[in-house]
Each structure stands twice: as structure tokens, then as C-alpha cells.
N, C-alpha and C positions, 0 to 999 in steps of 0.2 A: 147429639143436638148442639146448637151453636148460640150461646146466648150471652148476650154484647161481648161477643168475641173469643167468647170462653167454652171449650168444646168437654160437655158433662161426658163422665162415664159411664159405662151401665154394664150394672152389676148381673151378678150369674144367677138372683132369681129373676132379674128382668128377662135373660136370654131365655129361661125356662118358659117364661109366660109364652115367649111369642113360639115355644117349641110347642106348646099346649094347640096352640093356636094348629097350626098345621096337623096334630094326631087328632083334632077334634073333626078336621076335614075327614081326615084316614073314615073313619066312622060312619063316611055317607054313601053310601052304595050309588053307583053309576047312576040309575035311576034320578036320585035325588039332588044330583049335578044338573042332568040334563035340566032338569025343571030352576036352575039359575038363571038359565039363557039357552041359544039354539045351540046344535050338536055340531056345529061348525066352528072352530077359532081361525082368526088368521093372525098370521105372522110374519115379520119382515125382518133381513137381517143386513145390519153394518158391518161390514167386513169381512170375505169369502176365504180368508185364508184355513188352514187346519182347524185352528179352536174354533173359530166364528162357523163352518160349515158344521164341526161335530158338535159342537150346540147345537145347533137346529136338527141335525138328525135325531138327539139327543129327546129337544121338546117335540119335536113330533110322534117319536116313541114312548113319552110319558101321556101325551096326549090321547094316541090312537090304542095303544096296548093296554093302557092302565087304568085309561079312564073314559072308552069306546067312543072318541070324539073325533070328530074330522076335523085336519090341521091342512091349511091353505097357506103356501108361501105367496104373497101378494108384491113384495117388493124387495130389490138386493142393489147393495152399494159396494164396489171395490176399483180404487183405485189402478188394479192389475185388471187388464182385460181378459186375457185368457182364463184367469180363477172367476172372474163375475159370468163370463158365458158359458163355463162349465157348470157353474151353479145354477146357471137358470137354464139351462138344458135338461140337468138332474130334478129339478122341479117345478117345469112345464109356467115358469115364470116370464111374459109375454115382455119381447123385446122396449116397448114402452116404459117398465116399470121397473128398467134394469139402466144401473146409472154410475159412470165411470170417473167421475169426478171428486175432490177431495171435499166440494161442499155436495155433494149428493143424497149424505145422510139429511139433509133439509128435505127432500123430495119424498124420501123413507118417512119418513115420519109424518109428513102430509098425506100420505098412503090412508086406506081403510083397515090398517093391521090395526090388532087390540094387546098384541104384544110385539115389542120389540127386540133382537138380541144386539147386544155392542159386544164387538169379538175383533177390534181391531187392536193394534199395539198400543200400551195404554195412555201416551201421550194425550191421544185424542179423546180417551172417555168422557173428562169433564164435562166438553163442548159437547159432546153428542148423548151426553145425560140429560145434560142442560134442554136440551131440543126436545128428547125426546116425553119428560115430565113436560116441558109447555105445551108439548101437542097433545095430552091426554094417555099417552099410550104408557102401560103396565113395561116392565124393562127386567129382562136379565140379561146380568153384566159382567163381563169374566174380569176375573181378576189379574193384575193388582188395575186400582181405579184413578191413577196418576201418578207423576213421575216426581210433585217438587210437594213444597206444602200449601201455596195457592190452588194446585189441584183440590191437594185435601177439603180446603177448607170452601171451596164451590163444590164438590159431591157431596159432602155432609148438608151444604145450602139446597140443596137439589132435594135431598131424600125429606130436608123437610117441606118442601113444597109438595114433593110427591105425601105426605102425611095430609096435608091439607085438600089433596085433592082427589083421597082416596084409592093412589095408585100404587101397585106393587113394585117395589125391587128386589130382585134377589140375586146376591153374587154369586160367584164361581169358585167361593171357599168350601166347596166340596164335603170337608170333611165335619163342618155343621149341620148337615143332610145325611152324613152314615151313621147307623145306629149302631156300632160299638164307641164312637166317640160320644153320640149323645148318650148313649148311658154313663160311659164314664163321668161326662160334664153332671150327667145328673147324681151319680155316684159321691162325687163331690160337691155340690151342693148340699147334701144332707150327713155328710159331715167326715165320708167315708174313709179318708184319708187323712183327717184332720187339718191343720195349717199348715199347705203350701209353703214351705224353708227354703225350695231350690229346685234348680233343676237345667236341661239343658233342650236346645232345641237345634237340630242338623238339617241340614239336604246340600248335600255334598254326590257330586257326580262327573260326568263326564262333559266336555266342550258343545255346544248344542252348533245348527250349522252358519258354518260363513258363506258371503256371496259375494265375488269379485265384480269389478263394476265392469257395465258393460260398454261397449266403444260407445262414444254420443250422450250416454245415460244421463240424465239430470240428476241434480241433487237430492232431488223429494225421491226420485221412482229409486235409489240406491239405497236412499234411508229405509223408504216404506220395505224392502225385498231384504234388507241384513237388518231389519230389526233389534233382532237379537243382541246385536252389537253395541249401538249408541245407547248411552245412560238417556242420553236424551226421548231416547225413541221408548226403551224397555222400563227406566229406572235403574237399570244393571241389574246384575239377576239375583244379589239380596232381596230387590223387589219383585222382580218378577215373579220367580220361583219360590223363595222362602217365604214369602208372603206366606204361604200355609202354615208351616211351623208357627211363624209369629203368633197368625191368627189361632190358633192354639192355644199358646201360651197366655194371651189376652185374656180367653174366654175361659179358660180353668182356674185363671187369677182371680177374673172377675176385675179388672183394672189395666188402664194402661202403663207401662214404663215412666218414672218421671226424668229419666237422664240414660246418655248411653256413654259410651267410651270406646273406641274402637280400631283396630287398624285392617289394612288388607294390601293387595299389591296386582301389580302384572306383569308377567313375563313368558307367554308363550301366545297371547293373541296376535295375531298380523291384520287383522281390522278391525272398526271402532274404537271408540273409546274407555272402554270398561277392565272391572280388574278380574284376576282370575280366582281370587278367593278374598273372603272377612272372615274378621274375626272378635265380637262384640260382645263387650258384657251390658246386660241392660238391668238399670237397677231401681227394682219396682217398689222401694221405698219398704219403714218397717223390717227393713234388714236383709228384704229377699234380692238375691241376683240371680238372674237367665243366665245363661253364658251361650249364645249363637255364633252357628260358624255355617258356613255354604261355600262352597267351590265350584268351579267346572275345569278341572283337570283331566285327561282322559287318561288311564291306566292307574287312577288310585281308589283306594276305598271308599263307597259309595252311600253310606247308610242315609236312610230319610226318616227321620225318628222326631221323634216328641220323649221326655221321661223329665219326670218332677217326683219330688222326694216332701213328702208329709209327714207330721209327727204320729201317725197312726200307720204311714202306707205309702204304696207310690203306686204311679203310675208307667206305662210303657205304650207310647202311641197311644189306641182305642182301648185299653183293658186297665185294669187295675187291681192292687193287692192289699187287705184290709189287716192289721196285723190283729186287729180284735173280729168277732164276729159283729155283724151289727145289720140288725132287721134294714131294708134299705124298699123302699115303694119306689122302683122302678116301673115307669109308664113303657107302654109296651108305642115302640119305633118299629117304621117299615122295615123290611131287609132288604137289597139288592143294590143295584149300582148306584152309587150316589149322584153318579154324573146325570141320573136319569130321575132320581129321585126329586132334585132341587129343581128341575122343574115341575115334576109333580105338585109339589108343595107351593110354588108360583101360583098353576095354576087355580089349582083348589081353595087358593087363599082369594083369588078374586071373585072366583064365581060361587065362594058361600060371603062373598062383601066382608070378608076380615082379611085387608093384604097386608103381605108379609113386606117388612122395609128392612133391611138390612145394609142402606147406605152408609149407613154413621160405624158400624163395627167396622165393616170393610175399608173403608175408610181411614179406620184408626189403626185399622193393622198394617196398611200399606205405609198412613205416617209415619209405625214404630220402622218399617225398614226403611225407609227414607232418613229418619233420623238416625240410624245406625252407616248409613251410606255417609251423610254427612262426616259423621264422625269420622270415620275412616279416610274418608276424603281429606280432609284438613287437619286432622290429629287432634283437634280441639272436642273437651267435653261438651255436646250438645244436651239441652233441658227439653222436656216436653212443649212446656212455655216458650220455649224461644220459636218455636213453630206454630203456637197456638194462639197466645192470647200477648206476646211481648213485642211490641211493635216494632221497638228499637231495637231489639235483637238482629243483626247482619245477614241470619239464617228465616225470619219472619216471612219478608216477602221476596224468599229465592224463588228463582223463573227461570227453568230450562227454555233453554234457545236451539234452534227452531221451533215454537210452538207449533201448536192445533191450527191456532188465525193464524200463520206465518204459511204453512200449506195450503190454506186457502186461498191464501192470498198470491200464492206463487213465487213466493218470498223466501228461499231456502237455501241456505248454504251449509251443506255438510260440515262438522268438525272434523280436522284431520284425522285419519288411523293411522294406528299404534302413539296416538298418545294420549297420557294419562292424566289422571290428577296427582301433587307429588306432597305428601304432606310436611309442614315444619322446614326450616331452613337448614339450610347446610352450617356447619360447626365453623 
């Protein structure tokens, strides 16, 4: 929540409540959906690329398997022709209602859907949050949900408009939907581990894919197809990808990082602008430090882990180890894919009228890796405050360039590849 300027935290009984909220759905037998509303949802999707189509396979399988309701794809946006006609060939989505342009998510969301998914690279989420909360429609949103901290601080303004107007959000932090993290998280709320001392968070892996430009290619249609690449387009992939661990680490704290410190480097991408590894300490005040690191190197060790160390216990990923025995009321979580799960949980938050919002966490965990990019970037300790609430700060109103309105506007000029951010001066 954002309040004159100052973005509150929320704490890990509050994450429980709105977890209560979702198993309270669990509870209502198909029947007793149907009689929310009619047996039909529709849905519209921004962005046909990989994640943006297995989203939507994704809620139609939570919708049609889980919860015997008909799911209508009504509207699709991608600036790529061939991924939007494939898309609407695969779900009988009528040439009309299919729109090739980078402001066409305007079109989507003027649509009849009652949910929306944003599955584009996250540059663009903000704007097309923004849109899709003013037009009424319910939103999941993959993750990370922008790339500077004026994103942050418009998606956090978003989710609370969406609070006021009863609409749901739910990210694509997955691992707030699987039920051995939520027991964990709930494990530690009741004290199972006792006080959080330390701990460390990974995703470290291989090179994800590059895309050579094509003769003629414009600036936008290079950026939108190598994504992957530009800070500008992904956040670079502390954002993109570690966004999970982060979002992790937040929510077992129960708080965000107040300062990071950090470095990283590049030395085997041949496009974009991004590094190939970080490495951050983030230090969550009270004496506790994270220590996060992520790469995409191909042929080294790849762990994707979470592990925090308690004065009772620790953790490892979704499990955890009590060094005392201790009675724990564990609420009883769905089992099965998460990715199928969190819409689940979407849905059934709208149609029992208790929607789930998850803009503000998501949010916050995307700002901790942004603020650790920073850091890395410039070799300078970055504050929480300096992204949040300190105006004067140099890092306050940073603005990645080409924006979201810079592609609509047709306004685009690629940053050079292979080169970098360099931090600190030479000697």
C-alpha cells in the first residue's frame, strides 16, 4: 500500500489472512460456485508469447477441470503476428478480436472478458495494469511486474484502485500458490523455526535464448523477440527470474530489505545489454542478511533454492526442520501444480466476492531485485527509501528507456549490444 508516498509492509499474519481467504473457497463444492454467476468465464490475453499462452492454458485448466466451468477466450494482443494467429487459431478466437498492435491491449480490455492475463515482457505491465483495473476486469499477472521503481510504484497504485473496486489480482509468484511453501510460511508464523538470523536465496542456471536481428527489423519488433536481453525490456534476469527466490525471502521474513549492496558482471553475452551473473547482500535490518546470487552461465552449477536458518530450525525451499518438537495448526492447502493452482485461487476469490490482490507483494519483491540490480550496476549502496519514499534520491525517479508509451508511440531505439553497465571509476 502506498500512503503519501511511503509504501507499508505486510506482515506474514497478514499474508496468512488473504491465504485463509483462498482455502475458505477450497471449501465450496462446484455447485456452490456455479450459483456466484453463470457457468461461463471469459477471458482475454496480452501477450501470446510462451508464458502469456501457458497462462491461459493454464486458467482454462483451473477453470474447466477444477471448477466444471466454461472458459471463452474472447480477445488476444501480440505484437508478433504469427504468435497472435496461432493463438487464435488454437482458440477459435474471431479475426476481429485479434489485435497486432503495441496499443491493442486498449481493445483487450474494452473486450467482454471478466479476466484478463498480462504475459507480456514486463516492461509493459504497469500500462497494461493500469488499463486493465480502469476497465473493470479481474487480472493475473506474471511476473516480475516492471523493470525501474516508477513501475513499482504505479502497480502498487493499481492494486489499490483494484481494492477499491473489488477486482482481483494475482501474480505469477507461483510459489505462494504451492502448498509445501505455504505450509512452510505457515510453519513459521507460529513460531516453528523461531527468529529468522539468515539465510541465502539462488537461481543460478544456464543462458536463456538470444535472437539475431533480422535484415530491415525495427527497433521495437528486435527488442519485443530478444527480450530476454535488454535490462530495459526484462529488468535483467535478477528480475526476471530471481524475482522468485526474492519473493520468498520477503514473505518468510515478513518484511522488506532496507538496503542492498551488490556487484555482478558480463562477459559471454553477444546481445543486449544485461550481466551474466549478481551477486547481493540484502540487509533486512535487526542484524539479518540474505545473501542472493543468480547467473545464466551455461555449463555451471544450477541450484534454484531458498534456505534460511532460525534460532529453533531452518528451512530448505518448501520444507522445513524444527530442532524442538512443537504442536503446529497447519491449515490444510490444495496439492497439485501451482501454475494451475493460482488461478484457481483467482478465480474462486471473485466469484465467492473476496478477491485476492497480490499487487503490493509482488511488487515489492520485484523492487527488492531492482534494487539489488541497481546496486550492482553502479557499485553504490542502494536504501529501500531511495526507491520509495526519498525524492531526492538519484535512484527515486529512475526510468528505463524505451518505455511501454515509447512503443506505442513508435518511438524506439534499441541500446547498443554487448554493452554494459561498468560500475565505480578507474584507479
Amino acid at each position: 500500500m502506498e500512503t503519501n508516498g511511503k509504501i507499508l509492509n505486510v506482515s506474514r499474519r497478514d499474508f496468512l489472512k488473504v491465504s485463509a481467504v483462498s482455502m475458505a473457497a477450497l471449501s465450496i463444492s462446484p455447485a456452490g460456485l456455479y450459483a456466484a454467476g453463470d457457468d461461463e468465464i471469459k477471458v482475454a490475453l496480452i501477450g501470446c508469447g510462451g508464458r502469456g499462452t501457458g497462462a491461459l492454458q493454464q486458467f482454462i485448466e483451473a477453470g474447466t477441470k477444477m471448477l466444471n466451468l466454461k472458459v471463452k477466450v474472447v480477445a488476444l494482443t501480440d505484437p508478433q503476428k504469427d504468435r497472435l494467429e496461432k493463438t487464435a487459431k488454437e482458440h477459435n478466437v474471431p479475426t476481429e478480436m485479434c489485435f497486432s498492435t503495441f496499443d491493442g491491449y486498449k481493445k483487450v480490455v474494452a473486450s467482454d472478458a471478466q479476466y484478463v492475463i498480462l504475459g507480456t515482457s514486463p516492461n509493459f505491465r504497469p500500462v497494461h495494469l493500469e488499463a486493465a483495473i480502469e476497465a473493470g476486469k479481474n487480472v493475473f499477472m506474471e511476473k516480475p511486474v516492471c523493470v525501474d521503481p516508477q513501475g513499482c510504484r504505479r502497480v502498487i497504485a493499481a492494486g489499490e484502485k483494484a481494492k477499491e473496486k473489488k477486482l482481483a489480482i494475482v501474480a505469477g509468484t507461483q510459489r505462494r500458490h504451492e502448498k509445501s511453501y505455504r505450509e512452510t510460511a505457515a510453519a513459521i508464523e507460529q513460531g516453528a523455526i523461531g527468529q529468522i538470523m539468515g539465510g541465502r536465496v539462488w537461481w543460478c542456471g544456464g543462458a536463456l535464448w538470444k535472437t539475431e536481428r533480422k535484415p530491415g527489423e525495427s527497433d521495437a519488433m528486435y527488442m519485443v523477440r530478444n527480450w530476454v536481453s535488454f535490462a530495459e525490456m526484462s529488468g535483467d534476469h535478477i528480475v526476471e527470474q530471481h524475482v522468485h527466490n526474492l519473493d520468498v525471502a520477503n514473505w518468510f521474513i515478513g518484511r522488506t530489505p532496507k538496503q542492498a549492496l551488490g556487484f555482478g558482471g558480463r562477459a559471454r553475452r553477444k546481445t543486449g545489454d544485461q550481466f551474466d551473473f549478481f551477486s547481493v547482500d540484502l540487509d533486512y535490518g535487526d542484524d539479518l542478511t540474505i545473501h542472493s546470487m543468480c547467473r545464466q552461465i551455461n555449463n555451471t552449477h544450477g541450484p534454484v533454492s531458498e534456505a534460511f536458518v532460525g534460532t529453533n530450525g531452518t528451512t530448505s525451499g518448501g520444507s522445513f526442520k524444527m530442532a524442538n518438537k512443537k504442536n503446529l495448526n497447519m491449515p490444510k492447502f490444495p496439492d497439485g501444480d501451482p501454475y494451475v493452482i493460482e488461478h484457481f485461487d483467482l478465480i474462486t476469490s471473485v466469484r465467492e466476492g473476496k478477491p485476492l490482490n497480490e499487487a503490493k507483494t509482488v511488487a515489492e519483491s520485484t523492487l527488492t531485485a531492482i534494487m539489488g540490480r541497481i546496486s550492482a550496476y553502479t557499485g553504490q549502496y542502494v536504501r529501500w527509501s531511495d526507491l520509495t519514499t526519498n525524492k531526492d534520491s538519484q535512484f527515486y525517479n529512475l526510468r528505463l528507456s524505451p518505455s511501454a508509451e515509447d512503443f506505442e508511440k513508435g518511438d524506439v531505439k534499441a541500446p547498443a549490444d554487448e554493452v554494459a553497465p561498468i560500475p565505480g571509476k578507474d584507479a
